[in-house]
N, CA, C and O atoms as CSV, one atom per row, in Angstrom:
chain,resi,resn,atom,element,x,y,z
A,1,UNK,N,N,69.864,73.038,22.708
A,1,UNK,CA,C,69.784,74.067,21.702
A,1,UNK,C,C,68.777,73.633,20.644
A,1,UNK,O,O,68.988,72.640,19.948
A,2,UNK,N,N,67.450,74.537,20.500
A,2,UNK,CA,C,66.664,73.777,19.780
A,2,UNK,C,C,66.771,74.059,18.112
A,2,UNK,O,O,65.963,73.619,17.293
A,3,UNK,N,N,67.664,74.690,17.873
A,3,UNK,CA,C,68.049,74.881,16.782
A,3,UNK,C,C,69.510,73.739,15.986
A,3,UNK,O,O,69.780,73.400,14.834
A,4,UNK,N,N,69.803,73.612,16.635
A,4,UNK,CA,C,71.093,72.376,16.434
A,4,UNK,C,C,70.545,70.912,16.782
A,4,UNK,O,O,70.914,69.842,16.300
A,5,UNK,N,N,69.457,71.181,17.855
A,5,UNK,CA,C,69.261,69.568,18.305
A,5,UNK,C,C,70.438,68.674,19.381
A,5,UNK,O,O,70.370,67.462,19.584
A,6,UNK,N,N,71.212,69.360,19.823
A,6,UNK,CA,C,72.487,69.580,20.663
A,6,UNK,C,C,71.809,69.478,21.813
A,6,UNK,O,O,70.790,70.160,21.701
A,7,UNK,N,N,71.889,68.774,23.253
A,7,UNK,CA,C,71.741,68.183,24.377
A,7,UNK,C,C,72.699,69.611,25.056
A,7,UNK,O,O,73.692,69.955,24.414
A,8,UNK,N,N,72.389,70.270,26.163
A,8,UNK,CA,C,72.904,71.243,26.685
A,8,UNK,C,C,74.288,70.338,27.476
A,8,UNK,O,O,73.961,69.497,28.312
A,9,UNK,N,N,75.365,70.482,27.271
A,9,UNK,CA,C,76.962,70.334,28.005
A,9,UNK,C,C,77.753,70.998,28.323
A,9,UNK,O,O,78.350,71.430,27.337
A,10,UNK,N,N,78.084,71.313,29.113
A,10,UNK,CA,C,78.457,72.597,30.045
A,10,UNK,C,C,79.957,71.579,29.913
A,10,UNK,O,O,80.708,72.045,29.056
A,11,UNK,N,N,80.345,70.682,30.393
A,11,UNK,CA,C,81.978,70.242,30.294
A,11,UNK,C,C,82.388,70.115,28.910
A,11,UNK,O,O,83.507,70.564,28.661
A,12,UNK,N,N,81.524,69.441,27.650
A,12,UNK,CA,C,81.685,69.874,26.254
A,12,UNK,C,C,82.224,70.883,26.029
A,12,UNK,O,O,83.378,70.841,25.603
A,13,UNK,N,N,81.601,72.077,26.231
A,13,UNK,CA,C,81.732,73.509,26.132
A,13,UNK,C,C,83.205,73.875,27.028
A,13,UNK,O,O,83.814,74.860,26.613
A,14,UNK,N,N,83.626,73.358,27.870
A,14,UNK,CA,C,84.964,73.715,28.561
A,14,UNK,C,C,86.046,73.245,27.873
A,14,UNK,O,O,87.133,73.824,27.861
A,15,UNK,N,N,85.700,71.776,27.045
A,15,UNK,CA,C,86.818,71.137,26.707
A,15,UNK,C,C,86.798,71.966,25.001
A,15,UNK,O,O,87.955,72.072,24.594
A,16,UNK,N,N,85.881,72.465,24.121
A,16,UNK,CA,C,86.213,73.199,23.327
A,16,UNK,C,C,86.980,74.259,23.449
A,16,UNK,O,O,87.900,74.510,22.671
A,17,UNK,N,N,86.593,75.117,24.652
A,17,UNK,CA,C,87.112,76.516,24.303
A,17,UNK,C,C,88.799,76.013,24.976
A,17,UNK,O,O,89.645,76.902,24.883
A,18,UNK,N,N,89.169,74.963,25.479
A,18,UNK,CA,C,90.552,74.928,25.739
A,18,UNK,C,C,91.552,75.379,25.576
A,18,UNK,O,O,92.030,74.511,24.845
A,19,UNK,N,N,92.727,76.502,25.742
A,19,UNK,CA,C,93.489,76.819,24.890
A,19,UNK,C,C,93.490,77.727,23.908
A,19,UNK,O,O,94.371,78.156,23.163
A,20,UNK,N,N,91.831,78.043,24.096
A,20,UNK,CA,C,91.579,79.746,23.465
A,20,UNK,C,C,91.510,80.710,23.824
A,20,UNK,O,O,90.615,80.898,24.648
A,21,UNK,N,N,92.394,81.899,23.441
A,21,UNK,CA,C,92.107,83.121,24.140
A,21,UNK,C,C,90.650,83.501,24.674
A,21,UNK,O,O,89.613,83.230,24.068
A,22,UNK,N,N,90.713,84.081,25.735
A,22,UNK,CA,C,89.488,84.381,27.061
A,22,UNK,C,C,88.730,85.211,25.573
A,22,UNK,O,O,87.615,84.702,25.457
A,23,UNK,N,N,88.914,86.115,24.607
A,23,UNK,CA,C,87.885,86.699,24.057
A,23,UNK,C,C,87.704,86.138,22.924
A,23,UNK,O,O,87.578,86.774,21.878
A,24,UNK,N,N,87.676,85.054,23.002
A,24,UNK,CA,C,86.856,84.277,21.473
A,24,UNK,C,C,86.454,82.569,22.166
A,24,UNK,O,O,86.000,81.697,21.425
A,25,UNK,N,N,86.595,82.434,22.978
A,25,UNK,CA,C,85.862,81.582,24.052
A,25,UNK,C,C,84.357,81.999,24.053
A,25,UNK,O,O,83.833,83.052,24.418
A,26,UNK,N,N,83.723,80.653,23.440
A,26,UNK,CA,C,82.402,81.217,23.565
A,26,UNK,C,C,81.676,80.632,24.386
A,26,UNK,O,O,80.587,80.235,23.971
A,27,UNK,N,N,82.097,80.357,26.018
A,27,UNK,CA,C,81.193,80.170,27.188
A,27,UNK,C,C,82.715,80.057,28.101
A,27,UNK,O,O,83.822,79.611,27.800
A,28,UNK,N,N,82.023,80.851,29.651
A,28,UNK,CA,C,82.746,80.840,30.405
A,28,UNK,C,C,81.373,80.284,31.796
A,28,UNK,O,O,80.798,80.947,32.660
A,29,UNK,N,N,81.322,79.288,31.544
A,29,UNK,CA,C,80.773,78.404,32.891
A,29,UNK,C,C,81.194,77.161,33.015
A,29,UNK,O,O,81.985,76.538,32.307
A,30,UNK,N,N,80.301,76.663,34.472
A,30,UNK,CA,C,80.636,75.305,34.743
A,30,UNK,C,C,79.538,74.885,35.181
A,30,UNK,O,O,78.949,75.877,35.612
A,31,UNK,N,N,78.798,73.809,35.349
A,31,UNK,CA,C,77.265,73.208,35.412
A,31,UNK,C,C,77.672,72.054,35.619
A,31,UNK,O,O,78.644,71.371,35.298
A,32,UNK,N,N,76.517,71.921,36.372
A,32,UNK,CA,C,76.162,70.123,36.955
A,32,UNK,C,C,75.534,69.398,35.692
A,32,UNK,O,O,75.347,68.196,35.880
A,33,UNK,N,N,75.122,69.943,34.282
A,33,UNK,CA,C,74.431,69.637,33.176
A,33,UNK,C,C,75.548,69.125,32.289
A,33,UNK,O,O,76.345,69.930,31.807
A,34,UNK,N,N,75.644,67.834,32.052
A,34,UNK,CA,C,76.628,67.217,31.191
A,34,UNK,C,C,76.223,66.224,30.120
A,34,UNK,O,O,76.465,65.030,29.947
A,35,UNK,N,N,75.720,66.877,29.648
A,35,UNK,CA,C,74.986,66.293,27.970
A,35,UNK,C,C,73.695,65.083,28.642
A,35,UNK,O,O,72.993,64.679,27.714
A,36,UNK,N,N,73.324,64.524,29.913
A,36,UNK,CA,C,72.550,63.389,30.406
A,36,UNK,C,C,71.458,64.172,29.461
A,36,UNK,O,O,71.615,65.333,29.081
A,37,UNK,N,N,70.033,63.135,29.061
A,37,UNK,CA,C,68.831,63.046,28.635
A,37,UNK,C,C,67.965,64.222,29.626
A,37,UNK,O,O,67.391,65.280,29.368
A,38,UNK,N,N,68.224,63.374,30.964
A,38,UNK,CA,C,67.554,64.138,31.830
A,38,UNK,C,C,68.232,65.310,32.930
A,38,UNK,O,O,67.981,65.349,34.134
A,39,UNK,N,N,68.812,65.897,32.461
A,39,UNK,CA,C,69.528,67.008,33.189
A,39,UNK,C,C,69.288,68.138,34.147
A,39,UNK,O,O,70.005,68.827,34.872
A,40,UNK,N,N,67.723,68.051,33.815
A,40,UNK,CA,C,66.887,68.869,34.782
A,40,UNK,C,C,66.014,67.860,36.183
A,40,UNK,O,O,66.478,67.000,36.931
A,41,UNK,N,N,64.944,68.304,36.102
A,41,UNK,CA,C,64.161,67.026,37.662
A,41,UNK,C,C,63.627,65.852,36.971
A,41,UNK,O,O,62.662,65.694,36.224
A,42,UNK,N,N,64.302,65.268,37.317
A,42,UNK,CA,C,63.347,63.617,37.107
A,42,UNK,C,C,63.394,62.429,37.908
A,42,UNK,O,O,64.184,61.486,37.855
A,43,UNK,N,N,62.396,62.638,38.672
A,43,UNK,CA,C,62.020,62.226,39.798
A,43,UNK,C,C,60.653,61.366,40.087
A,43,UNK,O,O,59.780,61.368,39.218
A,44,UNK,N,N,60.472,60.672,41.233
A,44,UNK,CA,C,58.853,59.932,41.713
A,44,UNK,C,C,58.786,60.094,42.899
A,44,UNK,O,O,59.744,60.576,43.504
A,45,UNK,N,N,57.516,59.696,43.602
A,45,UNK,CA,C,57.818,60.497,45.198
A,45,UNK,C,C,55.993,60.003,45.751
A,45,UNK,O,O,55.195,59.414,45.022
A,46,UNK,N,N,55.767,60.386,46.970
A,46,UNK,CA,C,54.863,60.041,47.084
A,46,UNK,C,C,54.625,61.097,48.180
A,46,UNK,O,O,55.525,61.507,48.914
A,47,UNK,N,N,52.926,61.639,48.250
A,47,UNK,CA,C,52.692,62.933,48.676
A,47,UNK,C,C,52.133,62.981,49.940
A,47,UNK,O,O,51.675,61.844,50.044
A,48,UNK,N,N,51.884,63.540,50.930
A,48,UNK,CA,C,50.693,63.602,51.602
A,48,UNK,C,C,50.717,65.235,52.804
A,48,UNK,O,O,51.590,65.707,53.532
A,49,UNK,N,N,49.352,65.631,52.495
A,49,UNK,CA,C,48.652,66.718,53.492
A,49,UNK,C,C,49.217,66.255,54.558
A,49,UNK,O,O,50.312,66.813,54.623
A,50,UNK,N,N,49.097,65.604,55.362
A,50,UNK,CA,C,49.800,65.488,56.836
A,50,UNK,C,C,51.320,65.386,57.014
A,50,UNK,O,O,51.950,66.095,57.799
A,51,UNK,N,N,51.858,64.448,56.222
A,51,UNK,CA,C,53.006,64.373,56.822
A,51,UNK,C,C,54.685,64.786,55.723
A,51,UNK,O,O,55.880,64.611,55.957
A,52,UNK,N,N,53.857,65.430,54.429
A,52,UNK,CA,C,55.132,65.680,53.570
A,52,UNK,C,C,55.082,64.999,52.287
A,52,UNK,O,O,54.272,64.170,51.872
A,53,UNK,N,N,56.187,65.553,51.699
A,53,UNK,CA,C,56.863,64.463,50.443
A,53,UNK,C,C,57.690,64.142,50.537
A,53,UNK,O,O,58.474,64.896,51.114
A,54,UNK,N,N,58.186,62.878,50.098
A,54,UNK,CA,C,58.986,62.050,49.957
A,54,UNK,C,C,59.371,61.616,48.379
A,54,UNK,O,O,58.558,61.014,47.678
A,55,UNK,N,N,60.406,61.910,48.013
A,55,UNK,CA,C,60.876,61.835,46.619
A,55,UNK,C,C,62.134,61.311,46.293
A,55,UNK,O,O,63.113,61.555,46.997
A,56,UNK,N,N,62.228,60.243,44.759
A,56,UNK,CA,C,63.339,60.274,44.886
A,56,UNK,C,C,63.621,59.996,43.270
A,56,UNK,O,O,62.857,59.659,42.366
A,57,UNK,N,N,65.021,60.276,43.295
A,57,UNK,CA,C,65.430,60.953,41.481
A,57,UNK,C,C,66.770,61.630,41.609
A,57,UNK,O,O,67.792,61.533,42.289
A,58,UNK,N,N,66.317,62.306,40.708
A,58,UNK,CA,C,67.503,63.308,40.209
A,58,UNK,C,C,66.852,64.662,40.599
A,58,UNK,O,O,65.632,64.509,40.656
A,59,UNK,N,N,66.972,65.062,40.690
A,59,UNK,CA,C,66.574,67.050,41.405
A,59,UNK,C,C,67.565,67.499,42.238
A,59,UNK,O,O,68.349,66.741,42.809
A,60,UNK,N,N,67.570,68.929,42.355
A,60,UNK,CA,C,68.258,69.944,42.896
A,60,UNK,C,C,68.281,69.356,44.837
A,60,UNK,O,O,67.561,68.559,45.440
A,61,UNK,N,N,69.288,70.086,45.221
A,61,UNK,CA,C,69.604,69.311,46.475
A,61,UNK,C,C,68.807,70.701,47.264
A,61,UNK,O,O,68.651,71.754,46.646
A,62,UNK,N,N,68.254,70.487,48.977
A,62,UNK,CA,C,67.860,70.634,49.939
A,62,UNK,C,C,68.507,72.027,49.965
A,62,UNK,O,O,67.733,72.975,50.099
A,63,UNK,N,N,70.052,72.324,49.835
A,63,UNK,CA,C,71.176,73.989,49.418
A,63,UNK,C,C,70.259,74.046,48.662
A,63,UNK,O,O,69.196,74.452,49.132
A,64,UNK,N,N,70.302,73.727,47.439
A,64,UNK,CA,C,69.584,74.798,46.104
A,64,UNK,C,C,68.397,75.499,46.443
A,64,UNK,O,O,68.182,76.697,46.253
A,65,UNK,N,N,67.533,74.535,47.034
A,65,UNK,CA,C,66.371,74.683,46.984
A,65,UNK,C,C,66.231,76.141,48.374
A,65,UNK,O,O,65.501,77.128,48.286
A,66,UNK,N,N,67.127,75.819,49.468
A,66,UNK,CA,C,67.295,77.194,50.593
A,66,UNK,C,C,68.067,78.546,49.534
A,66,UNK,O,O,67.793,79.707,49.839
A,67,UNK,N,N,68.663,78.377,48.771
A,67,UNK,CA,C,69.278,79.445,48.623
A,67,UNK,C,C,68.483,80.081,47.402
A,67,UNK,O,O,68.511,81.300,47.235
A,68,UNK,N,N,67.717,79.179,46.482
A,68,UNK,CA,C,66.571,79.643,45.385
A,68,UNK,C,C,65.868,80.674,46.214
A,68,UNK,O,O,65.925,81.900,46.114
A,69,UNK,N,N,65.101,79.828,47.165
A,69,UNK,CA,C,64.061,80.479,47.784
A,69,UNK,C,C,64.401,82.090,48.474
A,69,UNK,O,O,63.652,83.066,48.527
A,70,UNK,N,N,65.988,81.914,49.021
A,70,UNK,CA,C,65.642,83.849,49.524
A,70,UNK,C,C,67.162,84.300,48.050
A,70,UNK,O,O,68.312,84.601,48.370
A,71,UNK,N,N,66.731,84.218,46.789
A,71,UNK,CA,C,66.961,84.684,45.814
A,71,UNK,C,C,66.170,85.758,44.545
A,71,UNK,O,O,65.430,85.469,43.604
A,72,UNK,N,N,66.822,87.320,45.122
A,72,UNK,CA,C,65.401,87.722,44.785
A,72,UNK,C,C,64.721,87.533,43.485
A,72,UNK,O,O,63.503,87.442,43.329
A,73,UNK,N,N,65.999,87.463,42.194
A,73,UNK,CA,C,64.915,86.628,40.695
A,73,UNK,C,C,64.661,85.659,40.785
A,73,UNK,O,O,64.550,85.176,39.658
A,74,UNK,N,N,64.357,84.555,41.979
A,74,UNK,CA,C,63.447,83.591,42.028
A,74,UNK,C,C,64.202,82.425,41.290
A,74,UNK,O,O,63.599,81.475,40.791
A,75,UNK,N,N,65.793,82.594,41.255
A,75,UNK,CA,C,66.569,81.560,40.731
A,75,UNK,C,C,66.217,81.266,38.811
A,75,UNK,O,O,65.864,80.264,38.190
A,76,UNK,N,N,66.457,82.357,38.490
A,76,UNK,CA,C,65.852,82.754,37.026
A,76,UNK,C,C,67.401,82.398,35.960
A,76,UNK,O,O,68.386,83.085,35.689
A,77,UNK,N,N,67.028,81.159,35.628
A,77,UNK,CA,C,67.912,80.739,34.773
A,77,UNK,C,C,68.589,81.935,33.458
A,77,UNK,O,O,69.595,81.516,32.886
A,78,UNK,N,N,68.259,82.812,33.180
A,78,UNK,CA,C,68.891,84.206,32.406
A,78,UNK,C,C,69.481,84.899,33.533
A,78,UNK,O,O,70.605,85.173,33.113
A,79,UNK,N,N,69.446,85.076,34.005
A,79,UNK,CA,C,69.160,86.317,35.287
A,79,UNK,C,C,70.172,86.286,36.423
A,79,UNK,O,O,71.094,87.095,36.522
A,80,UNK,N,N,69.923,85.248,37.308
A,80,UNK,CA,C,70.011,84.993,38.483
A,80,UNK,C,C,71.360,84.350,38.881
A,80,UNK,O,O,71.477,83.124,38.874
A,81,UNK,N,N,72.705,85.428,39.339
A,81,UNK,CA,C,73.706,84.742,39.781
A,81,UNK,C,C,73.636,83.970,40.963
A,81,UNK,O,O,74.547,83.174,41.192
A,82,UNK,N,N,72.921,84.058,41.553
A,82,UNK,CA,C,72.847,83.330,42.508
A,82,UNK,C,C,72.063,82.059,43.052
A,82,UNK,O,O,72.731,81.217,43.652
A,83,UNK,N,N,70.776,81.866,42.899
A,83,UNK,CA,C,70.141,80.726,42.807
A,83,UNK,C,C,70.240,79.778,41.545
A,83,UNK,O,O,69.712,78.673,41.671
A,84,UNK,N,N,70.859,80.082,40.329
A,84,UNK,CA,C,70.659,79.456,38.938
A,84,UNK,C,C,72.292,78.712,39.105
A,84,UNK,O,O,72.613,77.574,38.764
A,85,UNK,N,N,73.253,79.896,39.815
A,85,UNK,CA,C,74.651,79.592,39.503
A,85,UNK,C,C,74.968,78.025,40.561
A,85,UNK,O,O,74.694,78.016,41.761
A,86,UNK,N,N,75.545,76.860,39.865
A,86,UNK,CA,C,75.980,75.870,40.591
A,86,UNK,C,C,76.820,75.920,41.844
A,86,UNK,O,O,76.850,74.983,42.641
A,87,UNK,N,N,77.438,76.935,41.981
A,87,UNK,CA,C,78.480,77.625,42.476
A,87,UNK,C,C,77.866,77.992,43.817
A,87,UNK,O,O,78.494,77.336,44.649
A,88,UNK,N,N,77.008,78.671,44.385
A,88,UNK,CA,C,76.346,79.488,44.893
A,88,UNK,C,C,75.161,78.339,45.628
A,88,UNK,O,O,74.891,78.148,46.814
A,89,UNK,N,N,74.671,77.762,44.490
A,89,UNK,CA,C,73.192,76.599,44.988
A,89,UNK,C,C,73.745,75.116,45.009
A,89,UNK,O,O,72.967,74.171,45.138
A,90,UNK,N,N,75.223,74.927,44.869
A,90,UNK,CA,C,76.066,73.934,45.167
A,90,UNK,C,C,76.852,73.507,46.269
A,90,UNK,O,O,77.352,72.404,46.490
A,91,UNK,N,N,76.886,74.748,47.040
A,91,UNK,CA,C,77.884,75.009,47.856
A,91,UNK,C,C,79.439,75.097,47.900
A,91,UNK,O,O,80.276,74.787,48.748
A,92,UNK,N,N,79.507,75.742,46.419
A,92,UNK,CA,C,80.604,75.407,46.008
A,92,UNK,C,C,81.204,75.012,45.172
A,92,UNK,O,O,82.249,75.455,44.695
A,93,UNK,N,N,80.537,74.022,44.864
A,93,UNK,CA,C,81.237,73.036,44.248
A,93,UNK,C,C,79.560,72.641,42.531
A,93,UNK,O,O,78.440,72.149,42.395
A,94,UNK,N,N,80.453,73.199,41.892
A,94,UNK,CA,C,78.968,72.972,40.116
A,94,UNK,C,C,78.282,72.281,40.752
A,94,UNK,O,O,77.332,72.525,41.497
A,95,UNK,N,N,79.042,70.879,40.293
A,95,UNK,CA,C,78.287,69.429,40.087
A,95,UNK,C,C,77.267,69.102,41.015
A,95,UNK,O,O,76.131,68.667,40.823
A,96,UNK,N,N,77.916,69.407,42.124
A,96,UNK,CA,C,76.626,69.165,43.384
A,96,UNK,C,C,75.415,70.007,43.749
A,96,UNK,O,O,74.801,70.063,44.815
A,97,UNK,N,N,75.157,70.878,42.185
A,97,UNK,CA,C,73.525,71.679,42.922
A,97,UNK,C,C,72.501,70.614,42.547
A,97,UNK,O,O,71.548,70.476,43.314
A,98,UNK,N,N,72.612,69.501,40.982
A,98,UNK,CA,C,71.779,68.311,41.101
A,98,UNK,C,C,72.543,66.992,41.133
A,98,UNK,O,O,73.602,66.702,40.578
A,99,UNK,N,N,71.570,66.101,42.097
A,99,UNK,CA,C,72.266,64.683,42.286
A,99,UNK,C,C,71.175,63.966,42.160
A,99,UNK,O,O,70.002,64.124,42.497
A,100,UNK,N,N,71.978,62.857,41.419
A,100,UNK,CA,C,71.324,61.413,41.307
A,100,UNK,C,C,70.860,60.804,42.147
A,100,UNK,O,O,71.321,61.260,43.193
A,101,UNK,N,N,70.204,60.021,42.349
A,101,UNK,CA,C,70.045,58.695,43.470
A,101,UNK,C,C,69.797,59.435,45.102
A,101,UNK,O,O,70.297,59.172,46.196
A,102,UNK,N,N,68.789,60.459,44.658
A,102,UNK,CA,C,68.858,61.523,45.946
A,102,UNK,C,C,67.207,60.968,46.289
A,102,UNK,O,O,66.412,60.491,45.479
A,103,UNK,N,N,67.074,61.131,47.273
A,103,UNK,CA,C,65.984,60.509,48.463
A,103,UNK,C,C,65.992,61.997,49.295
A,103,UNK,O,O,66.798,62.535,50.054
A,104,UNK,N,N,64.470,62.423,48.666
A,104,UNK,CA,C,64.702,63.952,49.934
A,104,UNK,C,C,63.431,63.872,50.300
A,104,UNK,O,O,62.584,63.235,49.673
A,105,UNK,N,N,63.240,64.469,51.261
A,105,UNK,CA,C,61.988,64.962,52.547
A,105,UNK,C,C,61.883,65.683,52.285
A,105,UNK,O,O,62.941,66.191,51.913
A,106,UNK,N,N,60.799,66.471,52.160
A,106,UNK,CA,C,59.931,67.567,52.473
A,106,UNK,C,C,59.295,67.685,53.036
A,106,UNK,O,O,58.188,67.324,52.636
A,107,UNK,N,N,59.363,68.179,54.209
A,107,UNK,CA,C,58.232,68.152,55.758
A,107,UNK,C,C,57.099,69.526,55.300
A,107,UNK,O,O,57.288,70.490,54.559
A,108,UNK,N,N,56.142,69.189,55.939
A,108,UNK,CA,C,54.932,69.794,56.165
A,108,UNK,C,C,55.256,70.674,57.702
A,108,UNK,O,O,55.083,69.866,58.614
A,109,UNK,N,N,55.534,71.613,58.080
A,109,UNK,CA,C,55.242,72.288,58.960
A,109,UNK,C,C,54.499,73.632,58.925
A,109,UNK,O,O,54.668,74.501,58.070
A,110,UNK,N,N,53.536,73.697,60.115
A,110,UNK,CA,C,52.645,74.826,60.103
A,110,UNK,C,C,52.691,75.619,61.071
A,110,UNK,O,O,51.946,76.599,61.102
């Protein structure tokens, strides 16, 4: 929040509204985003025209990235229940649309 200076926390935000009636609850989600520095991609990797990328970090998992892609707002963080929602680009489950200590491929096919 660039007005507070507040780190985005999606479980913060659950453990406030605890115990408050559903209409003065002011967020009803759940996110893989839990106050970390780097909560979005942060990652290193190494590239190549022939045979792919190879990366590894923190970024969205191999699901996210299939279910972004045939999402028709293009996984539009305002917008988009479906590619943005953890739920949906998680398989289920928030926490797992980004993971840590993830090692992914990206093949080159033509």
């Amino acid at each position: 929040n660039p007005q507070s200076g507040n780190i985005s926390d999606a479980l913060k935000s659950q453990v406030l509204n605890n115990g408050r009636p559903a209409a003065t609850q002011t967020t009803n989600v759940d996110s893989s985003i839990a106050g970390q520095y780097f909560a979005g991609a942060a990652y290193a990797g190494f590239s190549s025209p022939s045979y792919g990328t190879l990366t590894f970090g923190r970024h969205v998992t191999p699901l996210a990235d299939g279910v972004g892609k045939y999402d028709p707002l293009g996984a539009a963080n305002a917008f988009s229940l479906i590619g943005f929602s953890g739920t949906t680009a998680g398989g289920g489950v928030t926490e797992d649309r980004r993971l840590d200590q993830l090692l992914k491929y990206s093949g080159k096919f033509d």
